[in-house]
C-alpha positions as CSV (number, residue, x, y, z in Angstrom):
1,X,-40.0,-159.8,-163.7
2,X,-39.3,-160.1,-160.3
3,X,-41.9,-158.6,-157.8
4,X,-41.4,-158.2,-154.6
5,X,-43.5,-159.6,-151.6
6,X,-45.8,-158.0,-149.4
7,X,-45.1,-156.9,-146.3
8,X,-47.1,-159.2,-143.8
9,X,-48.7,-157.1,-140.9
10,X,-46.7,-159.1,-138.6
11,X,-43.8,-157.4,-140.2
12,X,-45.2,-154.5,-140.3
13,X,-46.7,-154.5,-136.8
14,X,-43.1,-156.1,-135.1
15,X,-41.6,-153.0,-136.7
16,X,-43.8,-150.8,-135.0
17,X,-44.1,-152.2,-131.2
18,X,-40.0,-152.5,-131.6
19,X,-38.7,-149.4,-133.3
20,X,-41.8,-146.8,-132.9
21,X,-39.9,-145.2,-129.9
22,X,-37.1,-145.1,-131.5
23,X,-38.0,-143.3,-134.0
24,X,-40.6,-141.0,-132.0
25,X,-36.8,-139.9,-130.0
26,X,-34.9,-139.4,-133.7
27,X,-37.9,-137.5,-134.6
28,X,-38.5,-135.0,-131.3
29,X,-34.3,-134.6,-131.3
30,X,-34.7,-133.4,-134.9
31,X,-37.9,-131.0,-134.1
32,X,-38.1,-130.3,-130.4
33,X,-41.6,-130.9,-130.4
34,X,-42.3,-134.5,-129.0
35,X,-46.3,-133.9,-130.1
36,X,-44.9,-133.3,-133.1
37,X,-42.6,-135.9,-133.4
38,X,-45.5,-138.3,-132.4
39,X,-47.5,-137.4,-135.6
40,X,-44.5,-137.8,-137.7
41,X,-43.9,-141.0,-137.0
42,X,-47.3,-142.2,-137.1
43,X,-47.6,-140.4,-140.4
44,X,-44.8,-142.3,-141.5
45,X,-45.8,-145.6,-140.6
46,X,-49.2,-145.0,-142.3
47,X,-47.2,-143.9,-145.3
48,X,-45.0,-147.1,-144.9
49,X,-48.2,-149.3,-144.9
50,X,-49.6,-147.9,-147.9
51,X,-46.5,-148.6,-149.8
52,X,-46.4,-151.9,-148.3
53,X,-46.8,-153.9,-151.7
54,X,-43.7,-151.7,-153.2
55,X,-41.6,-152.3,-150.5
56,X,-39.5,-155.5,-149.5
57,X,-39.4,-157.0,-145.4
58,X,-35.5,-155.9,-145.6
59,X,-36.0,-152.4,-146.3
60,X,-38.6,-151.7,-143.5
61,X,-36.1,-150.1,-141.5
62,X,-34.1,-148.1,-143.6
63,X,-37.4,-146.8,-145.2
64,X,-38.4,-145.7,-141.9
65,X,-35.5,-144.0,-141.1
66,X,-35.5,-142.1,-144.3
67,X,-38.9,-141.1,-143.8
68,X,-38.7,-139.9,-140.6
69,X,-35.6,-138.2,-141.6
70,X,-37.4,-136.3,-144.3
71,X,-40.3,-135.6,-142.3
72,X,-38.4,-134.1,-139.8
73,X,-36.8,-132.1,-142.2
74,X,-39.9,-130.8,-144.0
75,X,-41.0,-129.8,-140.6
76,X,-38.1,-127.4,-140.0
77,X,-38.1,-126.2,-142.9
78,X,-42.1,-125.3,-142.9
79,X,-41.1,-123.6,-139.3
80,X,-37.9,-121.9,-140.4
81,X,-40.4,-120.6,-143.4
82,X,-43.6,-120.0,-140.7
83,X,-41.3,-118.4,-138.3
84,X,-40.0,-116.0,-140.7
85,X,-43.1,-114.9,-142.4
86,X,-44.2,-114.6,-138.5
87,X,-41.5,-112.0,-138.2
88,X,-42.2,-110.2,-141.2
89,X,-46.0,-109.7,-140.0
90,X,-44.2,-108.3,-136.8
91,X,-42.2,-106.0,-138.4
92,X,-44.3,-104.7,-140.6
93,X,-47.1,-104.2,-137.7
94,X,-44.8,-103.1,-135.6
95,X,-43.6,-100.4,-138.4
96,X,-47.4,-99.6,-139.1
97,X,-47.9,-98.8,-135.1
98,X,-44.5,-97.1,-135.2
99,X,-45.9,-94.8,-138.1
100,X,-49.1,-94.2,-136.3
101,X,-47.5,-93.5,-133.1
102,X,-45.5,-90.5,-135.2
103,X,-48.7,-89.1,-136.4
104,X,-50.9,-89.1,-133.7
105,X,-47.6,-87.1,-131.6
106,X,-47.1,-85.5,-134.1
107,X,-50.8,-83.9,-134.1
108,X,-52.3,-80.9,-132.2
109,X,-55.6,-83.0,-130.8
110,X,-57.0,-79.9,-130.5
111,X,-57.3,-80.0,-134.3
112,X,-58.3,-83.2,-134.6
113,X,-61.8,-82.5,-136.7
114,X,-61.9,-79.4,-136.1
115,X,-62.5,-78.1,-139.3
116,X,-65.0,-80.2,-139.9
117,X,-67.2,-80.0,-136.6
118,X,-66.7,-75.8,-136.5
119,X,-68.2,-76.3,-140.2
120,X,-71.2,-78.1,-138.8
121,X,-71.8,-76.1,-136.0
122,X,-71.6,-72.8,-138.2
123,X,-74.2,-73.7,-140.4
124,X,-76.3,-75.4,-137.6
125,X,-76.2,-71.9,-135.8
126,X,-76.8,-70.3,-139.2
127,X,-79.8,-72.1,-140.1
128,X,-81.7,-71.3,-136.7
129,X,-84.0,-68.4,-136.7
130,X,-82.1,-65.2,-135.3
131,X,-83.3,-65.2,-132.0
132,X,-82.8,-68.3,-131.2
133,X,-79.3,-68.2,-132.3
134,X,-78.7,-64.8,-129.9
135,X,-79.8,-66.6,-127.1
136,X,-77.1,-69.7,-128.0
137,X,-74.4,-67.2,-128.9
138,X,-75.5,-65.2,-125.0
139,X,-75.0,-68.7,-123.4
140,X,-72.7,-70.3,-124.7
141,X,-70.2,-68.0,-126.1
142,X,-70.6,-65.1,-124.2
143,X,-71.4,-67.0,-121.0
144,X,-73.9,-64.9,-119.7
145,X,-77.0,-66.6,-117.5
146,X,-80.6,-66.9,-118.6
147,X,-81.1,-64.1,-116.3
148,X,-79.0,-61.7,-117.9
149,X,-80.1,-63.1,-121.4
150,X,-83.7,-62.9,-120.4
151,X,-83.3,-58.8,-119.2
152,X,-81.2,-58.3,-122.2
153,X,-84.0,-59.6,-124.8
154,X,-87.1,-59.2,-122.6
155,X,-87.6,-62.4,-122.1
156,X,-88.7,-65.0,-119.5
157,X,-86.2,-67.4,-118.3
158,X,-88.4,-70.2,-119.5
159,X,-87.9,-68.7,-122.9
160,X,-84.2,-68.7,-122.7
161,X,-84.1,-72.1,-121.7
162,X,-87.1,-73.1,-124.2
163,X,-84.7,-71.7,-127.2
164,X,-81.8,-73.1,-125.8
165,X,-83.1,-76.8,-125.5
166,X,-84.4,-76.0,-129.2
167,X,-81.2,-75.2,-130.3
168,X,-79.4,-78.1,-128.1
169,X,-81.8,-80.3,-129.7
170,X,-80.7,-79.3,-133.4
171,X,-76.8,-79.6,-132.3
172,X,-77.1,-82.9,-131.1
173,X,-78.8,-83.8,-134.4
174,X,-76.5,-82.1,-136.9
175,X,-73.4,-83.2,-134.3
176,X,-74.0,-86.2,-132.5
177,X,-71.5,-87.6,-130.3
178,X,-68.9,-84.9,-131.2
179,X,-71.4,-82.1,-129.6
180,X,-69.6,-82.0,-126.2
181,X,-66.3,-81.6,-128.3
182,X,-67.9,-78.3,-130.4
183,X,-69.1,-76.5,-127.4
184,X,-65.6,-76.4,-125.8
185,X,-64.3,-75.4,-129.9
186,X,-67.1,-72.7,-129.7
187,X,-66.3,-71.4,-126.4
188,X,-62.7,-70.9,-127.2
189,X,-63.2,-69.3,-130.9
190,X,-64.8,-66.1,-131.3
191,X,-68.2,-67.0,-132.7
């Protein structure tokens, strides 16, 4: 059985200093990256150097050119399959956004948690002592001043706004940063 010789590393390295360029242009017309191309043809030669005891001085080139060809042809065909999967993440986000555009027109804002944050503040109010709650439902709802409050309920003013810091207290509590939005839901319901 016949083997076949080594390549020297003169042969290998007279291939590279006269045909590397060559092949760097073959490869960057094929991908239209010349980065790209670059690392193609360097992978290629390393490949081409670890087959060196398979391979015969006289085939140098045309294994080169194959496997650059090839290379180049993986690489579009990986880009071809990243670019597409790249537009199906853009459709479909662009879809999602499309769907959540619709939804958020499609909403009243006014409702947006509502329900939930007129549930909260009617129990909040609820589970105050009475008069406490009368003087919220005087302020707040009514819109009367702690003046008027206080003559109505023989109170001092500093007891209206006592109670009314008590109560403010609870609601930012039980309501947290949605307390601003449940005032303005108050005022406009009938309590």
């Amino acid at each position: 059985m016949n083997t076949p010789p080594h390549i020297t590393y003169d042969a290998f390295k007279q291939l590279f200093s006269e045909h590397r360029k060559k092949f760097e242009r073959l490869a960057y017309f094929q991908t239209g990256n010349s980065e790209e191309a670059k690392d193609i043809v360097s992978r290629c030669f390393l490949s081409l150097w670890e087959r060196r005891d398979t391979l015969r001085e006289n085939e140098l080139l045309s294994y080169m050119f194959i496997a650059v060809r090839n290379a180049c042809m993986d690489y579009r065909r990986a880009s071809t399959r990243h670019q597409k999967v790249y537009e199906n993440i853009l459709k479909t986000e662009r879809g999602v956004m499309e769907y959540y555009s619709r939804a958020i027109e499609s909403c009243d804002p006014s409702q947006i948690f509502t329900d939930e944050i007129t549930d909260i503040l009617r129990k909040t109010l609820q589970d105050l002592p009475a008069p406490q709650r009368q003087i919220f439902v005087m302020s707040r709802v009514e819109g009367k001043t702690y003046n008027e409050i206080a003559q109505e309920l023989g109170l001092t003013y500093k007891q209206v706004d006592k109670n009314l810091q008590k109560t403010m207290k609870v609601l930012r509590q039980s309501l947290g940063e949605y307390l601003p939005l449940a005032l303005i839901l108050l005022a406009a319901s009938q309590y």
